[in-house]
C-alpha positions in Angstrom: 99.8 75.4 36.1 96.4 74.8 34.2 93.8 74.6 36.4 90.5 72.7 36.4 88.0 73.9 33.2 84.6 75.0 34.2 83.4 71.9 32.7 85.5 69.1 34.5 84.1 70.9 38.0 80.9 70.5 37.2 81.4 66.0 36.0 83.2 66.1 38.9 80.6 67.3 41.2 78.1 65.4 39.3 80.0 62.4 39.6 80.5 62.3 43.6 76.4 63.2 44.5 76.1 60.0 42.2 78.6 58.3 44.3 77.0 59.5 47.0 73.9 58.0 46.4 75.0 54.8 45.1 76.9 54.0 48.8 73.7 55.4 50.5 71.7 52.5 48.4 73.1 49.9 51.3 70.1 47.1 51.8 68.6 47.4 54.7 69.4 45.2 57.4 72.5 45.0 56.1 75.7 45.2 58.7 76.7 47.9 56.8 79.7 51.3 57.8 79.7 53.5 55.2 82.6 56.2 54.7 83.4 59.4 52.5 87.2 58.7 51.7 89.2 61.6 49.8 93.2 62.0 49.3 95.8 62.2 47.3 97.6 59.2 44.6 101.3 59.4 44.1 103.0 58.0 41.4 105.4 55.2 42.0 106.2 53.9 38.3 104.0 55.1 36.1 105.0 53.0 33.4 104.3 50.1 35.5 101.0 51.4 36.6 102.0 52.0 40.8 100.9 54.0 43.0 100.8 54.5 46.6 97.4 56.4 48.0 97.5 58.7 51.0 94.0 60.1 53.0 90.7 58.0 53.8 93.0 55.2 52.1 96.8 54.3 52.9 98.6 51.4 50.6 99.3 50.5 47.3 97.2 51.0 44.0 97.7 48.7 40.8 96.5 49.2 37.6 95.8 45.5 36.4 94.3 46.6 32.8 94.5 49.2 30.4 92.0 49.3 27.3 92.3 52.0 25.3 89.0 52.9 23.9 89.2 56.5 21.8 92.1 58.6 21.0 89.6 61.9 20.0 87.9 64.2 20.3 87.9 62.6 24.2 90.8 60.1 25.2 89.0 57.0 26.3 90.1 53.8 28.3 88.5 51.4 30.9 90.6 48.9 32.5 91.0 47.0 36.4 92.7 48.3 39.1 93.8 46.6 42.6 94.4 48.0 45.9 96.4 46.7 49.2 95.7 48.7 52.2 93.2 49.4 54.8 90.8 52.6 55.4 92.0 55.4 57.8 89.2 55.8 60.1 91.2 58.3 62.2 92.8 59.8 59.8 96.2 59.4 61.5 98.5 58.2 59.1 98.3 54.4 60.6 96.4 51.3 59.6 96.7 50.2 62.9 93.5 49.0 64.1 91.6 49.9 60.5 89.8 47.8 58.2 92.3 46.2 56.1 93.1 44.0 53.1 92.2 44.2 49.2 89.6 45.9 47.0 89.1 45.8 43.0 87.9 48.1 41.0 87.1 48.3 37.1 87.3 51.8 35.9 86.5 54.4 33.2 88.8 57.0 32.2 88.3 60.6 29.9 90.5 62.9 29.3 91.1 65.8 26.9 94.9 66.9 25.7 95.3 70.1 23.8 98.5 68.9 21.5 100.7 66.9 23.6 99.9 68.1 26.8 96.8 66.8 29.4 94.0 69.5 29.7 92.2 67.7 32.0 91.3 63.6 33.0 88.7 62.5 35.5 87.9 58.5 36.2 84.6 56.1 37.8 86.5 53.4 39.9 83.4 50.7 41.5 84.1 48.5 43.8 84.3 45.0 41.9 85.4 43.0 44.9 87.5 42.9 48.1 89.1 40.6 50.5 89.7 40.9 54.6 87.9 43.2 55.7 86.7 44.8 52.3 85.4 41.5 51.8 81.7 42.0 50.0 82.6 46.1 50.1 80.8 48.3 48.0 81.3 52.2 46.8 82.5 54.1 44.5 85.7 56.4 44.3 86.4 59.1 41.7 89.2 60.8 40.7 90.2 64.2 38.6 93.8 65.1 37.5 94.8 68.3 36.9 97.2 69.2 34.9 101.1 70.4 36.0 102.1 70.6 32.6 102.8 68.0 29.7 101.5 64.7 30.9 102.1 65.3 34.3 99.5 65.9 36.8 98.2 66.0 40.0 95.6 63.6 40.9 92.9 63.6 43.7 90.0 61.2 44.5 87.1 61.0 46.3 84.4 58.8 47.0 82.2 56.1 49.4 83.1 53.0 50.7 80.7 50.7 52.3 81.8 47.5 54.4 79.6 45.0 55.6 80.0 42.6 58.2 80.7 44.6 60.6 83.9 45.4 59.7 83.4 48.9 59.7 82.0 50.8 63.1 82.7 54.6 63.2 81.1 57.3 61.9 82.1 58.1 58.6 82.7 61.5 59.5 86.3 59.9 60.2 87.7 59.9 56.9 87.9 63.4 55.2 89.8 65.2 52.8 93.7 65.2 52.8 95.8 67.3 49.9 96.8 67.5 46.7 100.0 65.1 45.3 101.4 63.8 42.0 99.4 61.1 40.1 98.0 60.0 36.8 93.8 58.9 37.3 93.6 55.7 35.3 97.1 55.4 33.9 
């Protein structure tokens, strides 16, 4: 119903050429695959903090903690996050034959609420660790809600992955953009 404020478009576009660059920073040398990952995350419990993420990244997405941090005149939290999945190379819908297994994040959240109702959230997520084959991954993924009416939203992400190792071969051309769902960026 609301839709995104002039403002929160132009963070959000900020934010991803910064993510951009920081992926791009690889060392050189480095067995490196760097992909641009976008989707959607659906709410499983909310209240519990579970999610299930569709696009560049199929699985299951934790929130592990929650700090809040300001109440006004910006909502403010940071907290952990954990994810269980693998990276959809082909975008097909299947792990099968993707780079799989865990990734941490630690992440910042913002948001503004007019009353009692969400005008807009948007939240930083780095890489703070992986395991299988995001072992030693690094990126950064961003997310923006937008707002469906009282706390509800719909959430979005973007962002870059790099996996080293070798664990990641194709193009990163093969991960793009999928649609909108439900979700809540950062709790």
């Amino acid at each position: 119903m609301l839709q995104f404020l002039p403002r929160s478009l132009t963070s959000l576009a900020l934010i991803a050429a910064l993510a951009a660059a920081l992926a791009l920073a690889a060392p050189a040398g480095a067995k490196t695959g760097t992909y641009t990952v976008s989707g959607k995350q659906i709410v499983v419990d909310q209240d519990k903090g579970i999610f299930k993420m569709a696009g560049g990244l199929i699985g299951d997405w934790t929130i592990t903690s929650f700090t809040e941090l300001a109440k006004t005149p910006l909502y403010k939290a940071k907290g952990t996050e954990h994810f269980s999945g693998c990276l959809d190379r082909a975008r097909d819908g299947s792990c099968a034959g993707d780079p799989a297994g865990t990734l941490d994040f630690t992440f910042r959240y913002w948001a503004r609420f007019k009353g009692d109702a969400l005008a807009w959230g948007s939240c930083w997520h780095p890489v703070s660790g992986g395991t299988g084959a995001f072992k030693g991954a690094d990126g950064v993924i961003v997310m923006v809600d937008t707002p469906t009416g009282g706390l509800d939203s719909v959430t979005h992400y973007v962002g870059t992955l790099t996996l080293k190792n070798g664990s990641a071969r194709k193009s990163r051309s093969h991960a793009r953009a999928a649609g909108p769902a439900a979700g809540t960026c950062g709790g």
